[in-house]
N, CA, C and O atoms as CSV, one atom per row, in Angstrom:
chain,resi,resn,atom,element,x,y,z
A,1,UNK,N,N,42.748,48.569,-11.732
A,1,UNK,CA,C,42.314,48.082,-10.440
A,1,UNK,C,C,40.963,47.406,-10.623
A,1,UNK,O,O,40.034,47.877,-11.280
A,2,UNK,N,N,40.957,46.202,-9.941
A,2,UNK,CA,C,39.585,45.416,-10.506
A,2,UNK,C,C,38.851,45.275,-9.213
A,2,UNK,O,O,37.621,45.331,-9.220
A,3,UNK,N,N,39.624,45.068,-7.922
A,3,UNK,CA,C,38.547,45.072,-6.726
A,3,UNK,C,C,38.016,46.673,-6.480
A,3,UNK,O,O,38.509,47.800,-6.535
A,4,UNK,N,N,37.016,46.204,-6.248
A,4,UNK,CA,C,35.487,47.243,-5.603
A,4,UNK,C,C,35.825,47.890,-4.303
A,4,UNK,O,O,35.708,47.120,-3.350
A,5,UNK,N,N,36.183,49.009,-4.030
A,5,UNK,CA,C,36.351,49.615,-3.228
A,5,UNK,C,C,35.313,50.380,-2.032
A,5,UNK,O,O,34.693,51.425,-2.228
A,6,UNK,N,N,35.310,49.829,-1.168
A,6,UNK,CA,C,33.995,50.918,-0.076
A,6,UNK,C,C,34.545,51.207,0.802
A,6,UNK,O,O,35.403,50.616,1.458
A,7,UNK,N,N,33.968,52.425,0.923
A,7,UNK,CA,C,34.577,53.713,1.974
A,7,UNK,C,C,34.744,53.577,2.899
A,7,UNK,O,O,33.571,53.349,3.197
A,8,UNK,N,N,35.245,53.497,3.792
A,8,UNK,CA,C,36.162,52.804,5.295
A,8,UNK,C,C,36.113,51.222,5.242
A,8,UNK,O,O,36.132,50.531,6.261
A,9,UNK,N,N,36.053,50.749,4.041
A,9,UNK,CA,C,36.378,49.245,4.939
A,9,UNK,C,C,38.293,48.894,5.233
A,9,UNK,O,O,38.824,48.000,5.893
A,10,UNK,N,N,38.756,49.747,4.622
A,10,UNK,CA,C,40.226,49.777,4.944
A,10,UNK,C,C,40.431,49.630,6.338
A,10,UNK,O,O,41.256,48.803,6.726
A,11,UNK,N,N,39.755,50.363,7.190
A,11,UNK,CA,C,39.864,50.891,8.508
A,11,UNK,C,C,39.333,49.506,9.088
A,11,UNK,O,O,39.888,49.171,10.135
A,12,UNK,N,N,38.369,48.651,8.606
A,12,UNK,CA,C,37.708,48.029,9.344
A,12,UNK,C,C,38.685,46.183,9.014
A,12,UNK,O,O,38.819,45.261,9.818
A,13,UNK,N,N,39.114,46.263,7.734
A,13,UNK,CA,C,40.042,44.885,7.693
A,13,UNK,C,C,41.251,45.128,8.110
A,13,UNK,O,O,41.835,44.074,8.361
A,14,UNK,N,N,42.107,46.393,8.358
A,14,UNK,CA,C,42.978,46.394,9.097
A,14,UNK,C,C,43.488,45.515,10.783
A,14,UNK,O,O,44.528,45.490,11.441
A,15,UNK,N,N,42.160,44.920,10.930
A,15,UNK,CA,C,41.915,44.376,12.040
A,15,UNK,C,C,41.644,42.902,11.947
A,15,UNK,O,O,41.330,42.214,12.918
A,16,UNK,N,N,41.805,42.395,10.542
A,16,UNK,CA,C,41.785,41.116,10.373
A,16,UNK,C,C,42.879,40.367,9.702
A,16,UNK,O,O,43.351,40.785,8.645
A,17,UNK,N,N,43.271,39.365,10.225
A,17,UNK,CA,C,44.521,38.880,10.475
A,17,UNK,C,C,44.319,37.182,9.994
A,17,UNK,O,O,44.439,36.346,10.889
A,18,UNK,N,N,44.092,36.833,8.948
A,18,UNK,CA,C,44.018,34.902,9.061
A,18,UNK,C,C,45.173,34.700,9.331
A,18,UNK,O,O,46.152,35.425,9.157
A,19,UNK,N,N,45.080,33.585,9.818
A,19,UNK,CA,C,46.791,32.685,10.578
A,19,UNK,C,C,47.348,32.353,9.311
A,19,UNK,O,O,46.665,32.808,8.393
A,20,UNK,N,N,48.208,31.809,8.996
A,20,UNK,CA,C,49.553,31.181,7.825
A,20,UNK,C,C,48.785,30.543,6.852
A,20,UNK,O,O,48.599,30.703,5.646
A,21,UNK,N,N,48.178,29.359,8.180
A,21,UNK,CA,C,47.597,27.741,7.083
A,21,UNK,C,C,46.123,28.670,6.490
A,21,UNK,O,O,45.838,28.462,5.310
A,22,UNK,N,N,45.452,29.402,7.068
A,22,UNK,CA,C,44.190,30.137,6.545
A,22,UNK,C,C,44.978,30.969,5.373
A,22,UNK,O,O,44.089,31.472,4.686
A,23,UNK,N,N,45.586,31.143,5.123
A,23,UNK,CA,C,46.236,32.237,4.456
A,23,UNK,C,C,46.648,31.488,3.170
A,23,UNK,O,O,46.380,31.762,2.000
A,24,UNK,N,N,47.294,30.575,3.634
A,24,UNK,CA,C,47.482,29.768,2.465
A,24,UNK,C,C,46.415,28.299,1.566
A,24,UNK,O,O,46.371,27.446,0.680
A,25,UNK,N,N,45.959,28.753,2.342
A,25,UNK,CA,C,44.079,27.857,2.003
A,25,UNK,C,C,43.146,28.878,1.341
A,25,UNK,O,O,42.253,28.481,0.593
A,26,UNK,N,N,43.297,29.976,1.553
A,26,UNK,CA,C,42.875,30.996,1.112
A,26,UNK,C,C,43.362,31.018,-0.184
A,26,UNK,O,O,42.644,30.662,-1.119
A,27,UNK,N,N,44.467,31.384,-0.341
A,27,UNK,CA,C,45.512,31.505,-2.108
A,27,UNK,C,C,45.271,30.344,-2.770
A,27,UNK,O,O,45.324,30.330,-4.000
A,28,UNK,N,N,44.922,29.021,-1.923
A,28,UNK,CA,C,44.605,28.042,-2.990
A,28,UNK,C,C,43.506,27.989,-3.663
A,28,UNK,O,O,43.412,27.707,-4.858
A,29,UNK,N,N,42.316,28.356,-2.650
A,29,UNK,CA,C,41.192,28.542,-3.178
A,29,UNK,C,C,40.973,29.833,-4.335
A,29,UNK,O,O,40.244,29.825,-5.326
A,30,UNK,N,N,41.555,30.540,-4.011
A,30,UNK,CA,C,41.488,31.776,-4.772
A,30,UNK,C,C,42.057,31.114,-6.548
A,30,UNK,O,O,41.589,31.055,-7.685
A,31,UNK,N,N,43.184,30.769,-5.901
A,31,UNK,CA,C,43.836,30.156,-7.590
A,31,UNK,C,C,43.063,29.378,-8.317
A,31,UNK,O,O,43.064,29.644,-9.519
A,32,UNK,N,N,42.000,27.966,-7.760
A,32,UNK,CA,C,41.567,27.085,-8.429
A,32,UNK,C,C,40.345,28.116,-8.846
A,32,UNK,O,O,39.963,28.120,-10.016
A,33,UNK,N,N,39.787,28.921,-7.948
A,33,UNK,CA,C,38.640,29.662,-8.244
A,33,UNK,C,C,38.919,31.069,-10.007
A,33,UNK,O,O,38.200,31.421,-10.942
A,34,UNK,N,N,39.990,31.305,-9.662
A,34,UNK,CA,C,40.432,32.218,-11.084
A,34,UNK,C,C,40.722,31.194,-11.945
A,34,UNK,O,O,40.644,31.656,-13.084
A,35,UNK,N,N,41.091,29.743,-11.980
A,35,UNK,CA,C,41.062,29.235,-13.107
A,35,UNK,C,C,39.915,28.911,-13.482
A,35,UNK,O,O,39.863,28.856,-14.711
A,36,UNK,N,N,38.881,28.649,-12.937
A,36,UNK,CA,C,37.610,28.243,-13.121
A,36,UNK,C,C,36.815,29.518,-14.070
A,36,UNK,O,O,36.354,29.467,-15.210
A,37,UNK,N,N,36.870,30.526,-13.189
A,37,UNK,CA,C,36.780,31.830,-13.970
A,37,UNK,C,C,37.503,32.585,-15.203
A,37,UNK,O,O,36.953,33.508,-15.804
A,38,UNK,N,N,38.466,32.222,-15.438
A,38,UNK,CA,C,39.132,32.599,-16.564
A,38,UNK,C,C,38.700,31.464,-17.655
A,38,UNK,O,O,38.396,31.930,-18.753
A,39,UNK,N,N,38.636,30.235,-17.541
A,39,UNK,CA,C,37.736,29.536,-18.361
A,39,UNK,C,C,36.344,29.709,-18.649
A,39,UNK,O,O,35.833,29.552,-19.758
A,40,UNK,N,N,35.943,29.935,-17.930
A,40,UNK,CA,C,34.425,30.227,-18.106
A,40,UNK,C,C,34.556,31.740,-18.666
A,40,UNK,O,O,33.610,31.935,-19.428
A,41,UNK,N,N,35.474,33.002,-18.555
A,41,UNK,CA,C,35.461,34.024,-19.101
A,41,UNK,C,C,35.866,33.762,-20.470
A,41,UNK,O,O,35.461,34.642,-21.229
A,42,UNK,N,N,36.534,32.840,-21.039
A,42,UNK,CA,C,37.067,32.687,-21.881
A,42,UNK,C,C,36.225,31.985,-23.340
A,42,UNK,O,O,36.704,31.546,-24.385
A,43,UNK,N,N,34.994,32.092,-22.940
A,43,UNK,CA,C,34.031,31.099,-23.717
A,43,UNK,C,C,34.360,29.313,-23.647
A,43,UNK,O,O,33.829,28.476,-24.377
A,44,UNK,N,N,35.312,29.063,-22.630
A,44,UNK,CA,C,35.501,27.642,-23.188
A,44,UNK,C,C,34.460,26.923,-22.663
A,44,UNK,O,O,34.631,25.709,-22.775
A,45,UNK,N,N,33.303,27.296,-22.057
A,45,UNK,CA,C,31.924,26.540,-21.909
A,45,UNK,C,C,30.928,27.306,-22.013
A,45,UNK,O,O,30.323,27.720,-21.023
A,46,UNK,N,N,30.502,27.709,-23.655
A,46,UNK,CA,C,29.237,28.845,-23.705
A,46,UNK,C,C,28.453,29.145,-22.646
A,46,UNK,O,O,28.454,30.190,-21.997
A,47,UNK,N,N,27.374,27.596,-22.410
A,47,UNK,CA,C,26.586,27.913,-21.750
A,47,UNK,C,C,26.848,28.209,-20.495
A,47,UNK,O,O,26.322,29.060,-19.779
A,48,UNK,N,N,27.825,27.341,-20.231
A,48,UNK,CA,C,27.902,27.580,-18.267
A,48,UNK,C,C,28.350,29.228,-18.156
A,48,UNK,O,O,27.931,29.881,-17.200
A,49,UNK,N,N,29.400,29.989,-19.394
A,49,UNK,CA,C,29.754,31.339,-18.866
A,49,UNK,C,C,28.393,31.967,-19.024
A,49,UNK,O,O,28.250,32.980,-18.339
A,50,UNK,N,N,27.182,31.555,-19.884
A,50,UNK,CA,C,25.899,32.630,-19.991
A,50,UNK,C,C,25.364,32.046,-18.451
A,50,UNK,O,O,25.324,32.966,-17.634
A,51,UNK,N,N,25.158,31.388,-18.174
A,51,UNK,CA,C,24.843,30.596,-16.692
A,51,UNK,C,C,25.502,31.741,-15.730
A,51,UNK,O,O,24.956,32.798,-15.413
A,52,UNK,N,N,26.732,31.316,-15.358
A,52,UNK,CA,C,27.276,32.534,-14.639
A,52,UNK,C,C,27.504,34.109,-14.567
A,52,UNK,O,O,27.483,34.923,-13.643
A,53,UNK,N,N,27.737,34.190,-15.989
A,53,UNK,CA,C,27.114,35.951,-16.181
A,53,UNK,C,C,25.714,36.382,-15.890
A,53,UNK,O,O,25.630,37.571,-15.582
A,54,UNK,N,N,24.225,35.490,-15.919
A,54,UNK,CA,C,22.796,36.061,-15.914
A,54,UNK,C,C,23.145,35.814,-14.222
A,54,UNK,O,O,23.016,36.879,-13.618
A,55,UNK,N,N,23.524,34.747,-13.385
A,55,UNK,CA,C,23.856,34.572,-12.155
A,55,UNK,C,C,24.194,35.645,-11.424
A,55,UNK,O,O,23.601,35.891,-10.374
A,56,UNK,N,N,25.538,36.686,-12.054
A,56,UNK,CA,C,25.897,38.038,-11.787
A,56,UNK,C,C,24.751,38.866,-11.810
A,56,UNK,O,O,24.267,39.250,-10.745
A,57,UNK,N,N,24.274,39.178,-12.869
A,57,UNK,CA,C,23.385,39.831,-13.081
A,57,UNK,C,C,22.375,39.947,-12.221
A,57,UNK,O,O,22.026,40.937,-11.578
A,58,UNK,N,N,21.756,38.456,-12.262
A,58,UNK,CA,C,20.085,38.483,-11.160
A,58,UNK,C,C,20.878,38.975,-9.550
A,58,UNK,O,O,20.218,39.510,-8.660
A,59,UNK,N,N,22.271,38.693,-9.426
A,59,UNK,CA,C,22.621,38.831,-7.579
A,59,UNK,C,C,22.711,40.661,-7.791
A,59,UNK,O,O,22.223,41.299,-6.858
A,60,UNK,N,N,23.099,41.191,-8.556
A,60,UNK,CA,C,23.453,42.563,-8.651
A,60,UNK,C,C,24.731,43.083,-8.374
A,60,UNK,O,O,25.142,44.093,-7.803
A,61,UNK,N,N,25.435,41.759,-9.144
A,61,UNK,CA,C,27.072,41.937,-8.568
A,61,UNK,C,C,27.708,43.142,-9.219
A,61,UNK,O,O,27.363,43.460,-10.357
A,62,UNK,N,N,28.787,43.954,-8.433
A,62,UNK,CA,C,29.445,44.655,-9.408
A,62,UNK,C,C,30.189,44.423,-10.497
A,62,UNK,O,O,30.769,45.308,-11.126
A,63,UNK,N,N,30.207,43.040,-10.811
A,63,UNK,CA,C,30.890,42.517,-11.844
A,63,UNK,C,C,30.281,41.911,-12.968
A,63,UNK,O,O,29.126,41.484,-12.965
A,64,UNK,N,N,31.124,41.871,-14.011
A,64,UNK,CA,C,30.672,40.863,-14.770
A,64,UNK,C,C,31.672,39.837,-14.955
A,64,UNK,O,O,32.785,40.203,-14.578
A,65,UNK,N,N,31.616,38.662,-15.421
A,65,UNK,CA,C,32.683,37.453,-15.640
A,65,UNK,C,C,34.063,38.039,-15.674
A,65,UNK,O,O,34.821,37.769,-14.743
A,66,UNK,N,N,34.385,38.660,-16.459
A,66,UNK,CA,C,35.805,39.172,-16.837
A,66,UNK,C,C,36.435,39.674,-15.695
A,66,UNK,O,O,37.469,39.206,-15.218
A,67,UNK,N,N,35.488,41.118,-15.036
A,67,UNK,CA,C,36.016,41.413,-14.265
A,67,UNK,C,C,36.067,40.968,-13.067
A,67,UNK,O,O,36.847,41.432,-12.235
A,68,UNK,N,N,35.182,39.939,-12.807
A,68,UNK,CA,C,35.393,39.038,-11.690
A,68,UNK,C,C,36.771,38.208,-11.297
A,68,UNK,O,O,37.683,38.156,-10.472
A,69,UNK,N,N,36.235,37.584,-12.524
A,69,UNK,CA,C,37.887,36.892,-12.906
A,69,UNK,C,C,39.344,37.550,-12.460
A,69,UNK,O,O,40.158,36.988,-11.729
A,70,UNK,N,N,39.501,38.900,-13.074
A,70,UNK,CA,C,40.397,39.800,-12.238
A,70,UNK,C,C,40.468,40.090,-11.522
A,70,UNK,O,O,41.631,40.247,-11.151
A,71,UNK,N,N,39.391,40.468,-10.570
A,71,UNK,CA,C,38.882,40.821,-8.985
A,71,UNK,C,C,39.729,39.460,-7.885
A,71,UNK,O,O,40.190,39.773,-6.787
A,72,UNK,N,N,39.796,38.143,-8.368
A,72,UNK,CA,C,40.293,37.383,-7.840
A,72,UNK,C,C,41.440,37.037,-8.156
A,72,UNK,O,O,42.143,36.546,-7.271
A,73,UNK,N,N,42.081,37.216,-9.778
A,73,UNK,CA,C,43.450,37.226,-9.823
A,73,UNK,C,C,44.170,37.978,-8.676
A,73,UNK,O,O,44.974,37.532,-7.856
A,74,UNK,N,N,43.647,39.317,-8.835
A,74,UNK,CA,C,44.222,40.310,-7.737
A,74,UNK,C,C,44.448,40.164,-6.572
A,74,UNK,O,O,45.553,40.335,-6.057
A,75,UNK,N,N,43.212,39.756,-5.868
A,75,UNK,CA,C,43.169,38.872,-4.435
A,75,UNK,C,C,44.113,38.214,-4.318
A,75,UNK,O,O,44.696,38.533,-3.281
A,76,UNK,N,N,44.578,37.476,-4.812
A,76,UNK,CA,C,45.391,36.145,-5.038
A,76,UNK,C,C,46.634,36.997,-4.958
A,76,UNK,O,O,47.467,36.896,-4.057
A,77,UNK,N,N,46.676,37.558,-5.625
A,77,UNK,CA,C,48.244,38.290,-5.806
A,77,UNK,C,C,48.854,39.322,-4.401
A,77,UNK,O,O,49.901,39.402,-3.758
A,78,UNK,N,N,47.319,40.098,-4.406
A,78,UNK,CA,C,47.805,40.702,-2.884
A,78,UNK,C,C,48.051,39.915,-1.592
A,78,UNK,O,O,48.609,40.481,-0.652
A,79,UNK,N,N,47.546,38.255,-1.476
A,79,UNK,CA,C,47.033,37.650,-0.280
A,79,UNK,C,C,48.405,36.971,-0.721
A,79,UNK,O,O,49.008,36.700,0.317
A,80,UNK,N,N,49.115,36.602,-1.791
A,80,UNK,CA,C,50.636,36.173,-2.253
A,80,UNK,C,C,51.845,36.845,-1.381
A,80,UNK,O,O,52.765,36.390,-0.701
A,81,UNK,N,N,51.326,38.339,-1.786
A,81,UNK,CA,C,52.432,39.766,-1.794
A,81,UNK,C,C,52.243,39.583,0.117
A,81,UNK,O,O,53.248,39.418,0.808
A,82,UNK,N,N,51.141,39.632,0.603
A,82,UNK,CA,C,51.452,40.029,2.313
A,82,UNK,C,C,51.890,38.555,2.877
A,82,UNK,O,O,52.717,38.419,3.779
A,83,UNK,N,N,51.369,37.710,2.366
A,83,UNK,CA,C,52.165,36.370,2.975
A,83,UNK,C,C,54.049,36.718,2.981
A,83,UNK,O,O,54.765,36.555,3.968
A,84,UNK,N,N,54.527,37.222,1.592
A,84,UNK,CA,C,56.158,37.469,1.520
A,84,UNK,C,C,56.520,38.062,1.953
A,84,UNK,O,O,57.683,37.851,2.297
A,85,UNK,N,N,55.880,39.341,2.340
A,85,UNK,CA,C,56.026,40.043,3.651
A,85,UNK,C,C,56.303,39.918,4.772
A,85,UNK,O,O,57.233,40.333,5.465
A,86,UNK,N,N,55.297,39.209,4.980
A,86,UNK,CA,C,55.054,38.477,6.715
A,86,UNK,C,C,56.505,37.806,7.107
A,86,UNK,O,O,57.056,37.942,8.199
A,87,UNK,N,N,56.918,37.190,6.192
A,87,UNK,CA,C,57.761,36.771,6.012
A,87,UNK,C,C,58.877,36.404,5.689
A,87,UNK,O,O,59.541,35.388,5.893
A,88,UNK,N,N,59.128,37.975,4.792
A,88,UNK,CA,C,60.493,38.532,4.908
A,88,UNK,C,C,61.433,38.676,6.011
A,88,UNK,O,O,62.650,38.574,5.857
A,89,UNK,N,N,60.692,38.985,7.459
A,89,UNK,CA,C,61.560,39.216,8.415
A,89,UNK,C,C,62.052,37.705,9.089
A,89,UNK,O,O,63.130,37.543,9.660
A,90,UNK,N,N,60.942,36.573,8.875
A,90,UNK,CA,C,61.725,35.743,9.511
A,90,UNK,C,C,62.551,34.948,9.007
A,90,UNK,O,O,62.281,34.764,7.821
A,91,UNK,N,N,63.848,34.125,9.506
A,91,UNK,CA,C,64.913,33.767,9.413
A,91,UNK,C,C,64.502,32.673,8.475
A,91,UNK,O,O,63.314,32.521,8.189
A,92,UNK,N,N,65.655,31.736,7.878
A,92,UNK,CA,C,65.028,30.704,7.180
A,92,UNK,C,C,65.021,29.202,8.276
A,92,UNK,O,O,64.259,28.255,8.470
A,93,UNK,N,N,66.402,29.692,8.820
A,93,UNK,CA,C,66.666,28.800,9.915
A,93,UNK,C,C,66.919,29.406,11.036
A,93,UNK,O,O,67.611,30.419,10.936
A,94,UNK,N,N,66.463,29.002,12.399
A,94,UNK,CA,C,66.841,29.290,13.068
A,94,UNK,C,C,67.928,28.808,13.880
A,94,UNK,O,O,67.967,27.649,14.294
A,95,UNK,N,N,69.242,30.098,14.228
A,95,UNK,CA,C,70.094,29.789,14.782
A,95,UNK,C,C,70.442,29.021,15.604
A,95,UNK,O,O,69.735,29.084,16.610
A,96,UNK,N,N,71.535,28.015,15.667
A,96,UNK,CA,C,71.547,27.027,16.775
A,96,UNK,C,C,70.807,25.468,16.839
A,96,UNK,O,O,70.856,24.667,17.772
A,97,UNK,N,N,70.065,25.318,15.440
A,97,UNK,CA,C,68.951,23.955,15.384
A,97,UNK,C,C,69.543,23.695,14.540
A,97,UNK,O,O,69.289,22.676,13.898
């Protein structure tokens, strides 16, 4: 598990809901953002990943590159998983159109 967990915020995003097109603007951003990060975790630009790791560091993130990187794969995957959800129940077509 790579996202950071705090104590009741379960209780408190249970109450937040983005619409479809937010939802799916969301997963895009998330995707271009983990590729960006998995490159930069990956050494394929020394300096910019030492750039962004001391960046972590001076903010006091709970992360470092790597696990950031995963922190948003994940995102991505859960914000994937409740979109198919959402949308399991509805029809593909609706009857009669």
């Amino acid at each position: 598990m790579t996202l950071i967990r705090h104590p009741g915020s379960w209780q408190q995003m249970a109450l937040a809901s983005p619409g479809a097109g937010a939802a799916r603007d969301i997963a895009l951003m998330l995707a271009d953002a983990r590729a960006v990060l998995d490159w930069l975790a990956s050494g394929g630009a020394p300096a910019a990943a030492r750039q962004a790791a001391a960046l972590l560091e001076d903010t006091d993130s709970p992360y470092d590159l790597q696990h950031l990187a995963g922190a948003v794969a994940e995102a991505e995957a859960r914000l994937n998983q409740a979109v198919r959800d959402a949308l399991a129940g509805v029809p593909a077509r609706i009857p009669g159109s």
